[in-house]
PQR file with spaces between the fields and no chain letter, atoms N, CA, C, O and H, PARSE charges and radii, in Angstrom:
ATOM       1  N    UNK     1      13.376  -21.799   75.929 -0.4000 1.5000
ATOM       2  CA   UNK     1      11.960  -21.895   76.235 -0.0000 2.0000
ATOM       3  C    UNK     1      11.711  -21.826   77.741  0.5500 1.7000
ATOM       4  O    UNK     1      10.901  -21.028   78.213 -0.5500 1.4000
ATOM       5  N    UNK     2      12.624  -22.917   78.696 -0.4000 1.5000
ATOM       6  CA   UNK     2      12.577  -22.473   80.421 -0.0000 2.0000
ATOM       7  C    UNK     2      12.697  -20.737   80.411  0.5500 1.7000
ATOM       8  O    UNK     2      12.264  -19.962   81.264 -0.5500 1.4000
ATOM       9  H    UNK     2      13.282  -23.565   78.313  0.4000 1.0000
ATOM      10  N    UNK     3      12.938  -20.634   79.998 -0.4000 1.5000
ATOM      11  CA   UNK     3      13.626  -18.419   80.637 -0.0000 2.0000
ATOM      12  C    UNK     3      12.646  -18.176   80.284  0.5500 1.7000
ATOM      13  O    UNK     3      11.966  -17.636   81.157 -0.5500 1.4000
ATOM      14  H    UNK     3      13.290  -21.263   79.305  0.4000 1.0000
ATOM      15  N    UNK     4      11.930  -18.368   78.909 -0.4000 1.5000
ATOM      16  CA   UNK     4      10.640  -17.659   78.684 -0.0000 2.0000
ATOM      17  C    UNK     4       8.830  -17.587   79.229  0.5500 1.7000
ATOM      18  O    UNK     4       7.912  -16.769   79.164 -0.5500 1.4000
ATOM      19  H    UNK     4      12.482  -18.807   78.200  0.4000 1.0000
ATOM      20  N    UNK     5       9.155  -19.665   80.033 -0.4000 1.5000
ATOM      21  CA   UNK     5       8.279  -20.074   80.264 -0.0000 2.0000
ATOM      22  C    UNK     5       7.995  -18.821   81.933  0.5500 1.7000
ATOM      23  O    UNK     5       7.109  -18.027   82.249 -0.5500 1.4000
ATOM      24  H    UNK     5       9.900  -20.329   80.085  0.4000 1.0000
ATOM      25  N    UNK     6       9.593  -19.391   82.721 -0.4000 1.5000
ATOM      26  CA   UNK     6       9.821  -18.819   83.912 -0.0000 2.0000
ATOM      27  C    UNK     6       9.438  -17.079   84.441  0.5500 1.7000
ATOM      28  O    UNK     6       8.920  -16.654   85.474 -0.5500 1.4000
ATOM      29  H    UNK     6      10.312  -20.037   82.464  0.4000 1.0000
ATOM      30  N    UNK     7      10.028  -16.298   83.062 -0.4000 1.5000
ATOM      31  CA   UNK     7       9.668  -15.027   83.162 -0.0000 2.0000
ATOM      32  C    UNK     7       8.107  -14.991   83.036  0.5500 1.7000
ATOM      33  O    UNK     7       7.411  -14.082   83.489 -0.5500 1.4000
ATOM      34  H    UNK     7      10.450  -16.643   82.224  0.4000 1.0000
ATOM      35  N    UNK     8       7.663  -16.038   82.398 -0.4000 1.5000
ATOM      36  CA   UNK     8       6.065  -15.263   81.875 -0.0000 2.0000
ATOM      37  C    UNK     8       5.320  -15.830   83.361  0.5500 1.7000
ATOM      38  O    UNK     8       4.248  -15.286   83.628 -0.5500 1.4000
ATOM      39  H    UNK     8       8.229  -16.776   82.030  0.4000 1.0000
ATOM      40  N    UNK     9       5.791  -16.812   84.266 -0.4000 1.5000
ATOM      41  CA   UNK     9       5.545  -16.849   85.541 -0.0000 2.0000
ATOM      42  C    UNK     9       5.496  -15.571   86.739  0.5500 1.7000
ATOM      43  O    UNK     9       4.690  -15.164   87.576 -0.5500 1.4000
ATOM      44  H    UNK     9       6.662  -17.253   84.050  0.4000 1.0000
ATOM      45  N    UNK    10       7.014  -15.185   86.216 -0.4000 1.5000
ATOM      46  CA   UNK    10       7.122  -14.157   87.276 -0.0000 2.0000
ATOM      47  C    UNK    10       6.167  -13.691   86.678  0.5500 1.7000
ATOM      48  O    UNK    10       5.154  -14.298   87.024 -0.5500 1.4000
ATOM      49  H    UNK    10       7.669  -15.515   85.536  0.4000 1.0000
ATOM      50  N    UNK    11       5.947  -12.878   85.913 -0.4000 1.5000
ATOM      51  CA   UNK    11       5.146  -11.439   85.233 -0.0000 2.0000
ATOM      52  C    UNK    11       3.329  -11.898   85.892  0.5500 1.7000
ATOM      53  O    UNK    11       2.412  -11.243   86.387 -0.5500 1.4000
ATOM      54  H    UNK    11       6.770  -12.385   85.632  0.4000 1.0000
ATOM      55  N    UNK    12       3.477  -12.905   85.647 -0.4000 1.5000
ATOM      56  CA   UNK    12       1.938  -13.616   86.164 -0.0000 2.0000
ATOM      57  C    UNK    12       1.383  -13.483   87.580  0.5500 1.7000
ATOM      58  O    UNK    12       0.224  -13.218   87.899 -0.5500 1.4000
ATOM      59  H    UNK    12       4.222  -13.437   85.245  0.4000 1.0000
ATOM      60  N    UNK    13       2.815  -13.802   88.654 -0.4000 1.5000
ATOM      61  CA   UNK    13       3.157  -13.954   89.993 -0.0000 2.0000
ATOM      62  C    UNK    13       1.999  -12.907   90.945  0.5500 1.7000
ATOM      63  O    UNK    13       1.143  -13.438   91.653 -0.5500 1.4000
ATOM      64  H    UNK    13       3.757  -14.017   88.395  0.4000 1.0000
ATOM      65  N    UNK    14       2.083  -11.905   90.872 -0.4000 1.5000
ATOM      66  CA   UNK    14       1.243  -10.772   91.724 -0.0000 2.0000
ATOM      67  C    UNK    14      -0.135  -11.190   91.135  0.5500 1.7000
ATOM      68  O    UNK    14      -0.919  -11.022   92.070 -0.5500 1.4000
ATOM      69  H    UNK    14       2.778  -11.474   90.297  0.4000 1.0000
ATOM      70  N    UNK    15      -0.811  -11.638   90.084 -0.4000 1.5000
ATOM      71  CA   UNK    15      -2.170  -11.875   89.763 -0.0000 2.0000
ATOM      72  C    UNK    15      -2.783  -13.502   90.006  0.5500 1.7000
ATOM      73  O    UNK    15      -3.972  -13.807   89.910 -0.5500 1.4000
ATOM      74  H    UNK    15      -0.174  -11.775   89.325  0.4000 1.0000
ATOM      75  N    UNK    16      -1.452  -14.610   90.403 -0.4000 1.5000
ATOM      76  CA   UNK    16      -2.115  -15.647   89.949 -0.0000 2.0000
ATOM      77  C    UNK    16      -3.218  -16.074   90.469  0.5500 1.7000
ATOM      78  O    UNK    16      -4.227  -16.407   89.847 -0.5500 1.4000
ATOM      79  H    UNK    16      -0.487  -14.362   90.482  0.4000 1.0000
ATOM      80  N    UNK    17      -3.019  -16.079   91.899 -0.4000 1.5000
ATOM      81  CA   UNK    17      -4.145  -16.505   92.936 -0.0000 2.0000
ATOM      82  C    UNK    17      -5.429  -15.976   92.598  0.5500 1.7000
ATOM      83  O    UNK    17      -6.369  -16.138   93.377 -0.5500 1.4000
ATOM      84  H    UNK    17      -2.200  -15.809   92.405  0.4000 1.0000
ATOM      85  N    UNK    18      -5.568  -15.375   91.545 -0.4000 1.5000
ATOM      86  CA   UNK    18      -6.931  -14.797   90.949 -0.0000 2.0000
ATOM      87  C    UNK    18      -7.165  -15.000   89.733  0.5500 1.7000
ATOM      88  O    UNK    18      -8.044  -14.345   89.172 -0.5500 1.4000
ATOM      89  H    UNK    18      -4.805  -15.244   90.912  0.4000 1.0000
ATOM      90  N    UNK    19      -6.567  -15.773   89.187 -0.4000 1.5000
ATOM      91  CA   UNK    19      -6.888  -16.527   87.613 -0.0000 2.0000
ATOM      92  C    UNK    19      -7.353  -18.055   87.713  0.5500 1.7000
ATOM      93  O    UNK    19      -7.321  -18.855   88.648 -0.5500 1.4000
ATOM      94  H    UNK    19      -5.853  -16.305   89.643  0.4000 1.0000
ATOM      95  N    UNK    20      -7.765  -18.144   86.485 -0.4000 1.5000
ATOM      96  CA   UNK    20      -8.415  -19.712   86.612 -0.0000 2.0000
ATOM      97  C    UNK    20      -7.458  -20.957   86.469  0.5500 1.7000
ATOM      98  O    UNK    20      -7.639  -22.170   86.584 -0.5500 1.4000
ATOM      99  H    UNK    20      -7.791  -17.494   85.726  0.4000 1.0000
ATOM     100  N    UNK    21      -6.319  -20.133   86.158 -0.4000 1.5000
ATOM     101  CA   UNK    21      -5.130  -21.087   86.299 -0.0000 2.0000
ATOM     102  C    UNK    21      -4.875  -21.776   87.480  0.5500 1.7000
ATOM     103  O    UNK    21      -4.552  -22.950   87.296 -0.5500 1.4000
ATOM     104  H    UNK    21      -6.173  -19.148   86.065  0.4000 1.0000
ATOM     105  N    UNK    22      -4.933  -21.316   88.913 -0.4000 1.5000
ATOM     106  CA   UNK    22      -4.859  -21.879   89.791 -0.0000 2.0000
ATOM     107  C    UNK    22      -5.813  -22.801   90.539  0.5500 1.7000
ATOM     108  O    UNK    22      -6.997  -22.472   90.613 -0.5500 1.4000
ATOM     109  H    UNK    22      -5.195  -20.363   89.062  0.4000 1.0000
ATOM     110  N    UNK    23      -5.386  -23.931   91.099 -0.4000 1.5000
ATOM     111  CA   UNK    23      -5.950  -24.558   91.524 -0.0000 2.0000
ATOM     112  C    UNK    23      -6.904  -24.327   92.710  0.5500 1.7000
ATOM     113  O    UNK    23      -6.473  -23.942   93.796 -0.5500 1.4000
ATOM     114  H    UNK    23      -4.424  -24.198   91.038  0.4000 1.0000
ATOM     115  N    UNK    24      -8.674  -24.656   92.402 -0.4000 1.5000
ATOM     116  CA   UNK    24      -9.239  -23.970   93.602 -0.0000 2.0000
ATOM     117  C    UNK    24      -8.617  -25.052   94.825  0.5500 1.7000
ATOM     118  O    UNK    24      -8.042  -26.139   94.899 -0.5500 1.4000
ATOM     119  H    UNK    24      -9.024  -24.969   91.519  0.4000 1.0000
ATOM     120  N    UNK    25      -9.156  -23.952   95.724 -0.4000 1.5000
ATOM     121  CA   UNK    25      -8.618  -24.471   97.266 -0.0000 2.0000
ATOM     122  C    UNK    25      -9.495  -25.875   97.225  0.5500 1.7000
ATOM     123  O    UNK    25      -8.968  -26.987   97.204 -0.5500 1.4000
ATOM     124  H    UNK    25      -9.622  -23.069   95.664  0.4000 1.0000
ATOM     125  N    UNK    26     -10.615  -25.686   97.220 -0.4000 1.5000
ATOM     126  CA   UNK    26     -11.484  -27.114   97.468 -0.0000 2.0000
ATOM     127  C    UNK    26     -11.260  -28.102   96.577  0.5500 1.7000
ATOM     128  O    UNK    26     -11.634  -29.222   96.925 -0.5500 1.4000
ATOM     129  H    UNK    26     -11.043  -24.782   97.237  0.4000 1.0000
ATOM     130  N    UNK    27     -10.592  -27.953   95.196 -0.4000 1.5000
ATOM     131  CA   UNK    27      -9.701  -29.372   95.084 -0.0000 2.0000
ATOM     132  C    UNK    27      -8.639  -29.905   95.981  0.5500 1.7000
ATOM     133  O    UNK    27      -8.320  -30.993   96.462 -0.5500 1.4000
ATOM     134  H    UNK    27     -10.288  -27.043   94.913  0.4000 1.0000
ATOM     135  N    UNK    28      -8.329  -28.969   95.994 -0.4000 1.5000
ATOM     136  CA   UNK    28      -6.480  -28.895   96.539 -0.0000 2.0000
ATOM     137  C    UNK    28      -6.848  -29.691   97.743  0.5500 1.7000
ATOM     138  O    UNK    28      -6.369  -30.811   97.921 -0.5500 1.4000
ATOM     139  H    UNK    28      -8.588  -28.086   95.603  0.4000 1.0000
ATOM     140  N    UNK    29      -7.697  -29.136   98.583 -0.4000 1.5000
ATOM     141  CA   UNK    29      -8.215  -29.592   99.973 -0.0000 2.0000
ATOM     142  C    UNK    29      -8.593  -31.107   99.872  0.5500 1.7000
ATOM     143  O    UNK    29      -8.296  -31.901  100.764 -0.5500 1.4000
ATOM     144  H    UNK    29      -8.086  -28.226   98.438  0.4000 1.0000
ATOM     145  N    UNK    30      -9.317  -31.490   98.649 -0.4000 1.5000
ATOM     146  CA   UNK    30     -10.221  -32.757   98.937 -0.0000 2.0000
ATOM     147  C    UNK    30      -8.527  -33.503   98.345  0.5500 1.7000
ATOM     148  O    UNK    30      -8.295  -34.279   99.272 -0.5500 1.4000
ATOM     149  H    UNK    30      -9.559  -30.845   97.924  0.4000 1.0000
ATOM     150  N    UNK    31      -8.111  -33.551   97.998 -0.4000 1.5000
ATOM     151  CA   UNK    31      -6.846  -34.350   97.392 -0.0000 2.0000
ATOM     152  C    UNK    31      -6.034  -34.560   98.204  0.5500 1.7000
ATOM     153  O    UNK    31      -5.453  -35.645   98.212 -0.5500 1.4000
ATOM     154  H    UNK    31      -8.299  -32.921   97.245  0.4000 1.0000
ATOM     155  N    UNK    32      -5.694  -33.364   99.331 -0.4000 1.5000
ATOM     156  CA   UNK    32      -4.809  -33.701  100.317 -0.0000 2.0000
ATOM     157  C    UNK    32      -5.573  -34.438  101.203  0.5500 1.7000
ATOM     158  O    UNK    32      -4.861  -35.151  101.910 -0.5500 1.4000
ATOM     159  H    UNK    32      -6.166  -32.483   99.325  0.4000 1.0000
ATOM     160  N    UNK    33      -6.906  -34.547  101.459 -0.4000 1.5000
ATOM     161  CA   UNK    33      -7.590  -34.839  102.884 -0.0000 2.0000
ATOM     162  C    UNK    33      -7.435  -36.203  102.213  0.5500 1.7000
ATOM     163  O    UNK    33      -7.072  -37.030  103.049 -0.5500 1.4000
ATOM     164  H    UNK    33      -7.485  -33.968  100.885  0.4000 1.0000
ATOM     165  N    UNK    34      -7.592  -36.749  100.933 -0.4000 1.5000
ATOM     166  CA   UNK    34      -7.464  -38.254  100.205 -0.0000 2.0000
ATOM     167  C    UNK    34      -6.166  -39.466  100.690  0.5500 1.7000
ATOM     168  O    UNK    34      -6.108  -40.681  100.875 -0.5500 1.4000
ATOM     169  H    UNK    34      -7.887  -36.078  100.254  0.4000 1.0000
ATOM     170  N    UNK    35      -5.004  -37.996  100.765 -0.4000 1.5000
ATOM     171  CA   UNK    35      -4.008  -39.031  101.437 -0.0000 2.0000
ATOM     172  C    UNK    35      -3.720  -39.281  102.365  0.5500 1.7000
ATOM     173  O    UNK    35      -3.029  -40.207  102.792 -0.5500 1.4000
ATOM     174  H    UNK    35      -5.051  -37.009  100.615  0.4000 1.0000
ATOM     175  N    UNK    36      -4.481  -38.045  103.070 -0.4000 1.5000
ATOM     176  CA   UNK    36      -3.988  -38.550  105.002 -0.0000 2.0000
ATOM     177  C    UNK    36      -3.089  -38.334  105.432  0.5500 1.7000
ATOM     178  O    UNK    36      -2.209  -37.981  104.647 -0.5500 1.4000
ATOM     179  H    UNK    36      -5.042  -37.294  102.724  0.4000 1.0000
ATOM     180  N    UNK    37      -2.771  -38.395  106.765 -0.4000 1.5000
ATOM     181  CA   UNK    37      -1.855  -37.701  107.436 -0.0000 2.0000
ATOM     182  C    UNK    37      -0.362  -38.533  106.658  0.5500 1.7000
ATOM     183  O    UNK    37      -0.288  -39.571  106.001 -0.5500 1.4000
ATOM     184  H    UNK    37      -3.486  -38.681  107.403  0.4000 1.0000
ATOM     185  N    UNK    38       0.798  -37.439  107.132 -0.4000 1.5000
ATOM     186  CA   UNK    38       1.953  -38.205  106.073 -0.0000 2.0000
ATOM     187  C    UNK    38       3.131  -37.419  106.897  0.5500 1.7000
ATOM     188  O    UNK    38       2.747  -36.634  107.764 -0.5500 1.4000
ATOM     189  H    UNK    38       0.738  -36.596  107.666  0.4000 1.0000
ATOM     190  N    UNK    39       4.630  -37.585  106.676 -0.4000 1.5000
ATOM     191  CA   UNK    39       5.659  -36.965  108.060 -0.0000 2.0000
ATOM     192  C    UNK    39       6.086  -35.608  107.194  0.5500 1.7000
ATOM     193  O    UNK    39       6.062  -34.459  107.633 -0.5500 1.4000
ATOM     194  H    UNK    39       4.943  -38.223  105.972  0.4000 1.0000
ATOM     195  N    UNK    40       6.553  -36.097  105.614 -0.4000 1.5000
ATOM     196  CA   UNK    40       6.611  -34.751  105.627 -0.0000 2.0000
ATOM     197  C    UNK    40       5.825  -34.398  103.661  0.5500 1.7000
ATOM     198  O    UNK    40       5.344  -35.257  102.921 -0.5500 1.4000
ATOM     199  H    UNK    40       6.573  -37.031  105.258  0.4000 1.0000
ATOM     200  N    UNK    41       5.901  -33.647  103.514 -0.4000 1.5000
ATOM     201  CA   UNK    41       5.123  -32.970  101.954 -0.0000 2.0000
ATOM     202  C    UNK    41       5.891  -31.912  101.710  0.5500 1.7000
ATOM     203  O    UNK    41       6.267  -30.967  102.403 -0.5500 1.4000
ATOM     204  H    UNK    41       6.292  -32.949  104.115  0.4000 1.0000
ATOM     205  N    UNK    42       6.130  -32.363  100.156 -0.4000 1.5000
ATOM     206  CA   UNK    42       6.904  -31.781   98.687 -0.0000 2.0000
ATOM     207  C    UNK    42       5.674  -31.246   97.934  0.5500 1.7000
ATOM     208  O    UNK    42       4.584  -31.818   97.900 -0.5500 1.4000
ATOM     209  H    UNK    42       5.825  -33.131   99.593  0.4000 1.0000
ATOM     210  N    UNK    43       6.048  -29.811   97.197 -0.4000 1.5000
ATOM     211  CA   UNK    43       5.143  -29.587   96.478 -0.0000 2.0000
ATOM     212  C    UNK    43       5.808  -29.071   95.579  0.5500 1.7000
ATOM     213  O    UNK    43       6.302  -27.951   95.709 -0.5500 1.4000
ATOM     214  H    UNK    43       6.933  -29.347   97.226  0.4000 1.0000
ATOM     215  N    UNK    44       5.952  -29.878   94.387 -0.4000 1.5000
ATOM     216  CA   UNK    44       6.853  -29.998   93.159 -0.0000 2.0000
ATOM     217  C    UNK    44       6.382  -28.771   92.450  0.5500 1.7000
ATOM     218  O    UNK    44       5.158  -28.742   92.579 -0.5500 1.4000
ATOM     219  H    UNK    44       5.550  -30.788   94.281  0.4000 1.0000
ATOM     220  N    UNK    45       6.905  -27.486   91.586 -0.4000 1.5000
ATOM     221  CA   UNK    45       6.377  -26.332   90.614 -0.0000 2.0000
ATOM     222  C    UNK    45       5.024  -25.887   92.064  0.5500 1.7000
ATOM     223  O    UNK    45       3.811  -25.867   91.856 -0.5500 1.4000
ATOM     224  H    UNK    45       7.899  -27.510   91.482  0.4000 1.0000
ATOM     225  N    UNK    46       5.685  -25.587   93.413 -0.4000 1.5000
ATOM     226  CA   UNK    46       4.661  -25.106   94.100 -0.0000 2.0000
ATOM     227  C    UNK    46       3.401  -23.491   93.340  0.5500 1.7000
ATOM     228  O    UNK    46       2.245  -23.180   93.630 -0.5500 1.4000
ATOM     229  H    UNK    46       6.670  -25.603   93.582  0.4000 1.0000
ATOM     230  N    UNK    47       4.110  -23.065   92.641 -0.4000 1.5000
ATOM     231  CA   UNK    47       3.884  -21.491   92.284 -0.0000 2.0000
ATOM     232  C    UNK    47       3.865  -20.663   93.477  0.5500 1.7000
ATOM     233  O    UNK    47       4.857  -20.697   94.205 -0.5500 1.4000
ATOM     234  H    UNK    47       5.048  -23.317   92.405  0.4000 1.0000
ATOM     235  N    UNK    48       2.186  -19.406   93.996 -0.4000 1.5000
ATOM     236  CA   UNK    48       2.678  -19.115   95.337 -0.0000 2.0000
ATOM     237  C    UNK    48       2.696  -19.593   96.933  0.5500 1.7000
ATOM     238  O    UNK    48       2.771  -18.938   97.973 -0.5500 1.4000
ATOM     239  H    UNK    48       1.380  -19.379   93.405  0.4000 1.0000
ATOM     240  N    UNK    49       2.554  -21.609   96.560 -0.4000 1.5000
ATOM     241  CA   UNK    49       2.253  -21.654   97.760 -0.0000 2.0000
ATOM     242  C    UNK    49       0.765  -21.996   98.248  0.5500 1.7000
ATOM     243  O    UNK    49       0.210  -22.250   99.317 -0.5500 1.4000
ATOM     244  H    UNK    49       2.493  -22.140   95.715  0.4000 1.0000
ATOM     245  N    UNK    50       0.530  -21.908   97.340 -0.4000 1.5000
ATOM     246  CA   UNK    50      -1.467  -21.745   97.930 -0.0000 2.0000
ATOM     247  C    UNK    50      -1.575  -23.433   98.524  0.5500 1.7000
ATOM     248  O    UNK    50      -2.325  -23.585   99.488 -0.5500 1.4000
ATOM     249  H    UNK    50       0.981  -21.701   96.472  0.4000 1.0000
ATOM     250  N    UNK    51      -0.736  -24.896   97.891 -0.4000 1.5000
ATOM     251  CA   UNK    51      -1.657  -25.676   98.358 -0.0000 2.0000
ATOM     252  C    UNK    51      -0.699  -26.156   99.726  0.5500 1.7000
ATOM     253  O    UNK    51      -1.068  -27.040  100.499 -0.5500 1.4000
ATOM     254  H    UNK    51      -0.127  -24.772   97.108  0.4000 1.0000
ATOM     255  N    UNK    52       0.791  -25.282   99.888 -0.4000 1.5000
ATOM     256  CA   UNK    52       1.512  -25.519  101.118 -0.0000 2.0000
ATOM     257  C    UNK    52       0.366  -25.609  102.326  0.5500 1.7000
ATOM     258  O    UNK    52       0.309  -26.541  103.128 -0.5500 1.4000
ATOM     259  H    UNK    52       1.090  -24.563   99.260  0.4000 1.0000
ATOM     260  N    UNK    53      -0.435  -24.593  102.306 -0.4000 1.5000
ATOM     261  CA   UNK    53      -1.426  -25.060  103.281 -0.0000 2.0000
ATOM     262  C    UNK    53      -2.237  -26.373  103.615  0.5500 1.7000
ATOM     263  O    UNK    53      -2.434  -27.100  104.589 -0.5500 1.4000
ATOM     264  H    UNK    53      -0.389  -23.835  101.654  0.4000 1.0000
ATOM     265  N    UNK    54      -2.487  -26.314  102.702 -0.4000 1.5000
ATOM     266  CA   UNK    54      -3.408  -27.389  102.876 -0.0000 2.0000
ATOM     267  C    UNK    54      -2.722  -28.862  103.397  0.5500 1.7000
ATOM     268  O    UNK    54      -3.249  -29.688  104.142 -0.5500 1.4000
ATOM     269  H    UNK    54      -2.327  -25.723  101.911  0.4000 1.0000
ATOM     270  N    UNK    55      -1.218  -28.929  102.687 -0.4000 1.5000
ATOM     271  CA   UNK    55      -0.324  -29.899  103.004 -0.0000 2.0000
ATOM     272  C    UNK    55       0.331  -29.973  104.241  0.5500 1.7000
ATOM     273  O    UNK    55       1.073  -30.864  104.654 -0.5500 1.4000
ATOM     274  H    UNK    55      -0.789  -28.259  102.082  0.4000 1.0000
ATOM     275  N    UNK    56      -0.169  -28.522  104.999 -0.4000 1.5000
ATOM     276  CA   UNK    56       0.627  -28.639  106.479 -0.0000 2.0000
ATOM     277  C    UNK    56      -0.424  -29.018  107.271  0.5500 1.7000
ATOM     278  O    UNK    56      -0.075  -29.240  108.430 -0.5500 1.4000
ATOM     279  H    UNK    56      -0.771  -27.798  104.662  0.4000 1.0000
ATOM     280  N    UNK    57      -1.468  -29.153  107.070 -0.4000 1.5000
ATOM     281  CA   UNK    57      -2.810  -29.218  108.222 -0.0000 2.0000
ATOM     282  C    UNK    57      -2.499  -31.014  108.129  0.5500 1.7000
ATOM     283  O    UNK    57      -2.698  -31.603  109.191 -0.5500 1.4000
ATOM     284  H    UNK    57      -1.752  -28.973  106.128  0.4000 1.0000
ATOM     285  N    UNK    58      -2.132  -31.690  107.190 -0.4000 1.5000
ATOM     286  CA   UNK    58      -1.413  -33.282  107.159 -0.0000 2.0000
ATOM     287  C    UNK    58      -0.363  -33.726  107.688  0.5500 1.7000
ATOM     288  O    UNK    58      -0.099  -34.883  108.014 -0.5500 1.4000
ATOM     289  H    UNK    58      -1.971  -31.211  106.327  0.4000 1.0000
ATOM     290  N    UNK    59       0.571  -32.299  107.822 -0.4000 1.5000
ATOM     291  CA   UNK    59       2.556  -33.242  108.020 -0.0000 2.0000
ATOM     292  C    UNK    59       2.358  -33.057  109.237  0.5500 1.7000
ATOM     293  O    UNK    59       2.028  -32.054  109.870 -0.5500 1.4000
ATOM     294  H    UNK    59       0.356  -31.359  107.558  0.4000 1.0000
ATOM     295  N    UNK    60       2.624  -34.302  109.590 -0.4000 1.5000
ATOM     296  CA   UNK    60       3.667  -34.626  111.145 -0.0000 2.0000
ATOM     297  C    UNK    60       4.697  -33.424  111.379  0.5500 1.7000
ATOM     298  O    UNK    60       4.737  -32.460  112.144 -0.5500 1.4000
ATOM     299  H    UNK    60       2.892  -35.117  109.076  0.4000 1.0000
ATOM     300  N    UNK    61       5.673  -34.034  110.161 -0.4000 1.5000
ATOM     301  CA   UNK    61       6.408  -33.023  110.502 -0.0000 2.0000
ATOM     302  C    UNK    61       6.841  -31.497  109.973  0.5500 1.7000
ATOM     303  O    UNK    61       7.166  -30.565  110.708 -0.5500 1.4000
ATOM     304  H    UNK    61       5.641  -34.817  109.539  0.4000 1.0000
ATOM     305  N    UNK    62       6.746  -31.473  108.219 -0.4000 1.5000
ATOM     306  CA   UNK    62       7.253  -30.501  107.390 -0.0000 2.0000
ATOM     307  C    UNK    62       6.580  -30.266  106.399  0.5500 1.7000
ATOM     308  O    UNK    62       5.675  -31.095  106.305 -0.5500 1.4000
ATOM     309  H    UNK    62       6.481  -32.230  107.622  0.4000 1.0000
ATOM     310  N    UNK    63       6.576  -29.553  105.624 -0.4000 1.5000
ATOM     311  CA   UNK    63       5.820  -29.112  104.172 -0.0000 2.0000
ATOM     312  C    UNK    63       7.549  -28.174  103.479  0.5500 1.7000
ATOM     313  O    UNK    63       8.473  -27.556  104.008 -0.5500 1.4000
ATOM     314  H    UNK    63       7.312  -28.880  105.701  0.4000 1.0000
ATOM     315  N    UNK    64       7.193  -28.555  102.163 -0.4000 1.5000
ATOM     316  CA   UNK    64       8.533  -27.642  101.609 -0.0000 2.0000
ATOM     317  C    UNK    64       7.383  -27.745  100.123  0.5500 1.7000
ATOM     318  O    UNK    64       6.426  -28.449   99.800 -0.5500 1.4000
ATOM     319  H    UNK    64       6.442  -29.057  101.734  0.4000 1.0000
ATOM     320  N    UNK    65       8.311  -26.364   99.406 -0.4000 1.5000
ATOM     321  CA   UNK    65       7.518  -25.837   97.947 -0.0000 2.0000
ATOM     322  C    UNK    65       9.122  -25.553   97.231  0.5500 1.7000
ATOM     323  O    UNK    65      10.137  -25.068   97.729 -0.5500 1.4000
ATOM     324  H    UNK    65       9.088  -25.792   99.668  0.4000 1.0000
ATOM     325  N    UNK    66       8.906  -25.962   96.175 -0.4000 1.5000
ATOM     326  CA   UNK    66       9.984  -25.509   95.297 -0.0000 2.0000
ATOM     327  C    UNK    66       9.381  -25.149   93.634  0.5500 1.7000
ATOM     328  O    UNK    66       8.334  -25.644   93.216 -0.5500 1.4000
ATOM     329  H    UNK    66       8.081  -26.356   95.770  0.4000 1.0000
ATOM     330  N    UNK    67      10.253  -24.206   92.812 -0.4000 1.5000
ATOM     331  CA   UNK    67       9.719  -23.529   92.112 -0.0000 2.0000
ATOM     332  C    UNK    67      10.497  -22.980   91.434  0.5500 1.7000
ATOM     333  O    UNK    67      11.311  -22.262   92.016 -0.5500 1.4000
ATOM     334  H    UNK    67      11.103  -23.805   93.152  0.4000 1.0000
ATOM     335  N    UNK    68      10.552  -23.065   90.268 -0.4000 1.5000
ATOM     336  CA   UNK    68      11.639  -22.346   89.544 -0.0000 2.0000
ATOM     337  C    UNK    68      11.539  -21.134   89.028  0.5500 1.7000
ATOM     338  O    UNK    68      12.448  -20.634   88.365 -0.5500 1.4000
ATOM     339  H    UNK    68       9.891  -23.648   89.796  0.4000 1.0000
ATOM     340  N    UNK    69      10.112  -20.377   89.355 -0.4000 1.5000
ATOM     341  CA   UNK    69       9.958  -18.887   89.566 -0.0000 2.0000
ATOM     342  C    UNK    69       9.964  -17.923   90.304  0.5500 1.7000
ATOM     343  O    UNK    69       9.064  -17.765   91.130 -0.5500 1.4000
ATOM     344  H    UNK    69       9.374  -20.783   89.893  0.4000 1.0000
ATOM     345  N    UNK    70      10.975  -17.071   90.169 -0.4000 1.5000
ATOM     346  CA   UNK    70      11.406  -16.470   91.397 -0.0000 2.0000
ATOM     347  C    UNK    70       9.997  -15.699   91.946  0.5500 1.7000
ATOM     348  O    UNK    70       9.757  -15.481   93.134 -0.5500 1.4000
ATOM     349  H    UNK    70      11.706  -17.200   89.499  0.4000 1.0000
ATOM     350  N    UNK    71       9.253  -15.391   90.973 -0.4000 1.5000
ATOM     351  CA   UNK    71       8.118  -14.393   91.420 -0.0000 2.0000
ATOM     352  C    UNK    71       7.312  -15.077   92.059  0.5500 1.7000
ATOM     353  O    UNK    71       6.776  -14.611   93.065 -0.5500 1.4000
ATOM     354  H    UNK    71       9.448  -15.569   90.008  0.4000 1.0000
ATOM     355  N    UNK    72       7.044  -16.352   91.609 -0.4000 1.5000
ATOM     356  CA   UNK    72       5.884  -17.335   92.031 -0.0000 2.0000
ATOM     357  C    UNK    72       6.388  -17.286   93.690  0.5500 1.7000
ATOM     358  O    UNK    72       5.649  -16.987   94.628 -0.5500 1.4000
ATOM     359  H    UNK    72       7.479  -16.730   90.792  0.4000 1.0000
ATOM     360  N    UNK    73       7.791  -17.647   93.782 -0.4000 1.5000
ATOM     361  CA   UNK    73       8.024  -17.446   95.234 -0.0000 2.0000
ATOM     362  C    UNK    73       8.281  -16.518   96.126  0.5500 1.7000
ATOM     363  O    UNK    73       8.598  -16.816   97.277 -0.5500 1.4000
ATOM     364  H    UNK    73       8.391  -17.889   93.019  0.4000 1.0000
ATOM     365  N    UNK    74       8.202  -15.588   95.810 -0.4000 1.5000
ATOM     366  CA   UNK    74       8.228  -14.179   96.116 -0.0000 2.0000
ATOM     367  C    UNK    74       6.847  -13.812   96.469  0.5500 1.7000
ATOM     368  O    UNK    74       6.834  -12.796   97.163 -0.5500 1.4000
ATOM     369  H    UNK    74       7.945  -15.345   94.874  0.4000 1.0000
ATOM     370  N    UNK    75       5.524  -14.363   96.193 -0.4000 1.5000
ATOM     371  CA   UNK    75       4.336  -14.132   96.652 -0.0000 2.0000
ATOM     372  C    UNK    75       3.994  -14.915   97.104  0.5500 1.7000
ATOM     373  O    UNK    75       2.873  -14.893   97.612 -0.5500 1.4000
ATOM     374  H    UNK    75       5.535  -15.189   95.629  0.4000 1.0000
């Protein structure tokens, strides 16, 4: 079921940022601005990245994304 879940990620990967699947920015934004500044931010099943932003305008020091789709990280 992971291989199938993962591939149907990649295949998704080049369109996601334009489906309703993803999280709009102005949640993403009001959630990070909720916790405040912090040294560093994990973004667990990041997909492509979209809320790494928002989590670096907070870290002191770092932001990291991990993802078990290669495509998701590839965009």
């Amino acid at each position: 079921a992971a291989v199938s879940t993962e591939r149907g990620y990649d295949l998704l990967a080049p369109k996601f940022d334009r489906t309703p699947f993803r999280t709009p920015d102005a949640v993403t934004a009001a959630l990070v601005d909720a916790i405040g500044p912090f040294d560093d931010g994990l973004d667990v099943c990041c997909g492509t990245g979209a809320a790494l932003l928002h989590l670096r305008r907070h870290a002191r020091r770092r932001v990291c994304g991990i993802d078990f789709s290669q495509g998701m990280l590839d965009e």
